[in-house]
N, C-alpha and C positions, 0 to 999 in steps of 0.2 A: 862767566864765559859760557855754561854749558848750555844756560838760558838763552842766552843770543844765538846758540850755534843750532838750540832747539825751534828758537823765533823764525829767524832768517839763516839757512844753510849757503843761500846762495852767496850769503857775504861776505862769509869765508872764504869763496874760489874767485872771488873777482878778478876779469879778466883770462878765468880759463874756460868761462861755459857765459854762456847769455840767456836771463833767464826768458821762457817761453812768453811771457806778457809784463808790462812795464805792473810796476808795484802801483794803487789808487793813490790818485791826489788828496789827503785830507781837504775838506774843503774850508773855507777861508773863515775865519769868526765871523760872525754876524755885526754888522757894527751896530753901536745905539747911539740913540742921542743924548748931548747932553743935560736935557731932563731925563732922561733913564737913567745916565749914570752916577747922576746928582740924588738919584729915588735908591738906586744901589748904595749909595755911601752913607745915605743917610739910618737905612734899615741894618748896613752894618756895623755903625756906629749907638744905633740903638740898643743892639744885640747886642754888643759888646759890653754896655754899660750896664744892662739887664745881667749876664754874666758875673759882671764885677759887683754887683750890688748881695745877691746869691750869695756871694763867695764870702765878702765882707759879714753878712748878717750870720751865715754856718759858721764861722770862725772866731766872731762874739757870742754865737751860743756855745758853741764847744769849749771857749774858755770860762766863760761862767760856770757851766758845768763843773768847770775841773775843780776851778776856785771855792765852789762850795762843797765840794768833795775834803776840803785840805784841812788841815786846822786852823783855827785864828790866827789873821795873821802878823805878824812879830810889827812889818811896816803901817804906817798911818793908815787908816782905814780910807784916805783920801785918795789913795790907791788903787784903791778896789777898783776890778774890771766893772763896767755898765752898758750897759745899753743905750743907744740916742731916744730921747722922746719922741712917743708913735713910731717905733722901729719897721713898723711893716709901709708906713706910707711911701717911703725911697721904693721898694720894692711894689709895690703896688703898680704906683706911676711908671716904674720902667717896664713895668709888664704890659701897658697900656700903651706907651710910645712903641713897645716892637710890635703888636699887635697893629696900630694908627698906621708904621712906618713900610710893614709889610703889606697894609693894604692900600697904600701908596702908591707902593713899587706895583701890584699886582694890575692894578686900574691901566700903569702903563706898558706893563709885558705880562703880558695875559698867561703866556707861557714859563711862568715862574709859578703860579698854580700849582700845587702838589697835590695828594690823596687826601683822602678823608681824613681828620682824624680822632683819636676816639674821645673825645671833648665834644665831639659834635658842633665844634665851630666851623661857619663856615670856611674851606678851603682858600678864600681868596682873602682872609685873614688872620689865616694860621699856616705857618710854614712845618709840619710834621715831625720835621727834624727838632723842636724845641721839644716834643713832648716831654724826654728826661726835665729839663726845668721847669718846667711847670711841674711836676712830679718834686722836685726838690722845694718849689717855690709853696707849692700846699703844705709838705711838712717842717719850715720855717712856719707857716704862720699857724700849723699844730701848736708848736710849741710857745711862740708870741704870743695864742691868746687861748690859754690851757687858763682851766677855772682856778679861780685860788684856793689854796686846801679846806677851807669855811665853807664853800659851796655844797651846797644841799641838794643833790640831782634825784630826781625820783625814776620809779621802776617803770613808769608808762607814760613817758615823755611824749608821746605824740598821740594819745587818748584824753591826757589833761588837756591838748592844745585845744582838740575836738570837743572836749565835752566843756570845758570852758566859754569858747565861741557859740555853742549853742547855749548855754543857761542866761548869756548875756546876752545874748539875743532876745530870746525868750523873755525878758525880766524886762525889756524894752519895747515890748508888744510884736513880735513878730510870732508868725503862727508857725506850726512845726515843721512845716517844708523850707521855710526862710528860716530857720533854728539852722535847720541841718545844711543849707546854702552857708551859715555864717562859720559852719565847723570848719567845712571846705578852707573856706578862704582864710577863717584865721592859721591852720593846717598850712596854706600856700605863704603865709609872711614868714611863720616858723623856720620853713626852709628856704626862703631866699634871706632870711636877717643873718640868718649862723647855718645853713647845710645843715640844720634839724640838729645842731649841737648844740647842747641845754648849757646853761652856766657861762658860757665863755668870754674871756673879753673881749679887747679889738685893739687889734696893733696897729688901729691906724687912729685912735681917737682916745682921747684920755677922759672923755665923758660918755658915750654912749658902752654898757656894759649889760651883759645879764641874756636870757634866754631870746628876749624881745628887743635885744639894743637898745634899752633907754635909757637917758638921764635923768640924774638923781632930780628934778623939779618934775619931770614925766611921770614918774614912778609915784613919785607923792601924790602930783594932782590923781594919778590911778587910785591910790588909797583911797583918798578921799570920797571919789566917786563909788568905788565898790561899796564903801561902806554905805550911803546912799543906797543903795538897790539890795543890800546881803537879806535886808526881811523878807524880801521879794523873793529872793530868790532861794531861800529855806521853804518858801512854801510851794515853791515849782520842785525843787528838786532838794530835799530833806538830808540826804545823804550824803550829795556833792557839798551843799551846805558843813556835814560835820568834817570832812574832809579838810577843808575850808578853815574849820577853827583849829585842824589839827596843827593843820601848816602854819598860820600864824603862830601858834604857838612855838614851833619847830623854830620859825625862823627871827625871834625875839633877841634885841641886840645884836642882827647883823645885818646887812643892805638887803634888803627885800630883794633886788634884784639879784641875788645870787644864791635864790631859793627858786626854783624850776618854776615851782605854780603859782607864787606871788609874782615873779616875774612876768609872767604871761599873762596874767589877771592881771595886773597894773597896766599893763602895756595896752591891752584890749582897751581894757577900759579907758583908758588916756585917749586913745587916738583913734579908737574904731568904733568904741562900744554906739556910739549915736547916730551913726550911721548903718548899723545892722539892718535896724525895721526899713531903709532907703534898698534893700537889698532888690524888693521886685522893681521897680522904678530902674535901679541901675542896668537890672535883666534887661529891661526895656529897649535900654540904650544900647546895652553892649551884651547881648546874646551868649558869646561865646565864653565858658567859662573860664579860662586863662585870661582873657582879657579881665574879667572880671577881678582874677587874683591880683593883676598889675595894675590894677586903680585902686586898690587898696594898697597896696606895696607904694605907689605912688605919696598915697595920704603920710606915710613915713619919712621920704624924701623932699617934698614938696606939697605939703598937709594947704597950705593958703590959694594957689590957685587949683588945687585937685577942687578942693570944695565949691572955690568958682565955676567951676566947670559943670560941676554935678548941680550945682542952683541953676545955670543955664540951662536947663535941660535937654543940652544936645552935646553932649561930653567928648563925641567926635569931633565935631566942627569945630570947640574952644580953640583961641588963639593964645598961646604965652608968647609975652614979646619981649622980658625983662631979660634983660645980661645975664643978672643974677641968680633968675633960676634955671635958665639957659647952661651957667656955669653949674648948678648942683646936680642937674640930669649929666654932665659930662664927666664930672667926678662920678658920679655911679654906672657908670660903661655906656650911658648912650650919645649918639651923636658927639660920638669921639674920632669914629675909626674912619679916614677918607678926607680928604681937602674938601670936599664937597660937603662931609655932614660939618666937619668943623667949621666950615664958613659959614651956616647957618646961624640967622639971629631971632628965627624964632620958628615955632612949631606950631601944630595943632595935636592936640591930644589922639588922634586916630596917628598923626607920625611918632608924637614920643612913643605911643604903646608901641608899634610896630620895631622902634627902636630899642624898644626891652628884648632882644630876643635873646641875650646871654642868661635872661631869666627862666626862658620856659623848659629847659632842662632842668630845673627845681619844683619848677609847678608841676610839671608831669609826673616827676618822683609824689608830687603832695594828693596828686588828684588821686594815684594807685597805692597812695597810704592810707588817703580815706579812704576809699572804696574796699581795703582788707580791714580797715578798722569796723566800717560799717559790716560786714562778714563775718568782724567775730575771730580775724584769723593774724590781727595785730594787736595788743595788748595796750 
């Protein structure tokens, strides 16, 4: 009551005094329509299950944890708490529907727009307010795709990534400035496959694994082909070379891809190493170096029309017009967010890059990793 009598005194003497001016009208809600409040229910409903999804996966890691904490135990092992297969993919997808559903909503109430925020996504589809979950939703997937205890990590994880990219370059006929272009970019896949975390798996795929996400057929043909070029490349570079058979040896009887630098060296090798020496040609096309890292990052998602494009020789202009890779660009964040981008049934490669931009906050981290590595001032 003291609050009331602190709010409004005069409402207490009602009827002995009259106050000097009528109290303001609140003014009236704004009405919407009902496509606004269909775009409201539906981003709430999003949220919500993003919420519920969060809460479900913190609460099977928290029991697992216990569970392995305890002693063996007395009831059937059939028992035992688990995990669903690809634990992170629920959690992925709902993170993508509230992102899609907010920028929905945003297209049709502009003024639902919040601040920036420190994700660097854009405002009109990111609501600020989720930051804590996304905060909770990165360290879930810490823990889903933490290296297994076999995993071999080395002390200069992102100097192998550099000096790998350039020897295989190099061992493929490129000259020293397309060497040190191919460190760049192998440098920019490092960090958009795993956020430059060496070893890890993936909680949304039960095949692609390792510092480079690849699987166990990727990784081999990688062998294979390394070993093709290791003469080559003992006499470019002798010491990277011993390096080289140290780690083989290091990583004998366990999946190459959960040794830092076979990982990376396979990976390269599989998917990029032949494209390296194409590197001035691609300058050609695509100037700016980010764009550059996302046509390689590309060759990882959709490795069969990237190449098309690049044999085009006009890698902006390409048209993709299949469902199907249409579908794989939208599983990897683009042409997801918006009834407009999702209506789309096909692209041109100047639109999918433009639609990587959840990527270029990893490439800008890779561009100012290389450039301290080249400095001498990252390891």
């Amino acid at each position: 009551m003291l609050a009331l009598a602190i709010a409004a005194p005069w409402l207490l003497t009602a009827g002995l005094t009259t106050p000097t001016h009528a109290e303001p009208i609140p003014p009236a809600p704004k009405k919407i329509t009902k496509q606004q409040a269909a775009a409201v229910v539906a981003y709430d409903k999003a949220l919500a299950a993003f919420k519920t999804v969060l809460a479900q996966r913190k609460a099977e890691i928290d029991a697992l944890s216990e569970q392995a904490k305890a002693p063996p135990p007395v009831a059937k092992k059939k028992h035992a708490k688990k995990l669903p297969p690809r634990p992170g993919q629920a959690i992925y997808l709902a993170r993508m529907k509230v992102m899609s559903t907010y920028k929905d909503l945003t297209e049709l109430m502009p003024e639902r727009i919040g601040p920036p925020n420190k994700y660097g996504v854009p405002p009109d589809h990111f609501d600020v307010a989720i930051e804590p979950l996304i905060e909770d939703y990165a360290e879930i997937f810490k823990v889903l795709q933490a290296p297994p205890a076999y995993a071999q990590a080395s002390d200069t994880p992102m100097r192998d990534v550099v000096d790998l990219g350039r020897v295989i370059a190099r061992a493929k006929g490129a000259d020293p400035e397309t060497a040190d272009a191919a460190g760049r970019i192998a440098l920019g896949i490092f960090f958009a496959e795993t956020n430059a975390r060496q070893n890890i798996g993936n909680a949304r795929s039960t095949t692609y694994k390792g510092s480079l996400q690849t699987g166990p057929a990727e990784d081999k043909r990688g062998q294979r082909k390394w070993a093709a070029i290791k003469a080559k490349v003992a006499k470019l570079d002798p010491k990277l070379a011993a390096r080289d058979d140290a780690e083989e040896a290091r990583a004998k009887g366990i999946d190459q891809r959960f040794n830092h630098w076979t990982a990376v060296r396979n990976g390269l090798m599989n998917a990029h190493a032949d494209l390296f020496a194409e590197i001035p040609e691609i300058t050609r096309m695509l100037p700016d170096e980010i764009d550059q890292m996302k046509l390689f990052q590309l060759i990882q998602i959709v490795p069969t029309p990237t190449r098309a494009a690049l044999k085009s020789g006009d890698v902006a202009n390409y048209t993709v017009t299949s469902r199907q890779v249409m579908g794989f660009l939208r599983n990897n964040s683009m042409f997801t967010f918006g009834k407009a981008n999702r209506a789309k049934t096909k692209a041109t490669y100047r639109e999918i890059l433009d639609a990587m931009w959840l990527f270029e906050t990893k490439f800008a981290k890779a561009k100012a990793q290389y450039e301290a590595i080249r400095h001498g001032a990252v390891q």
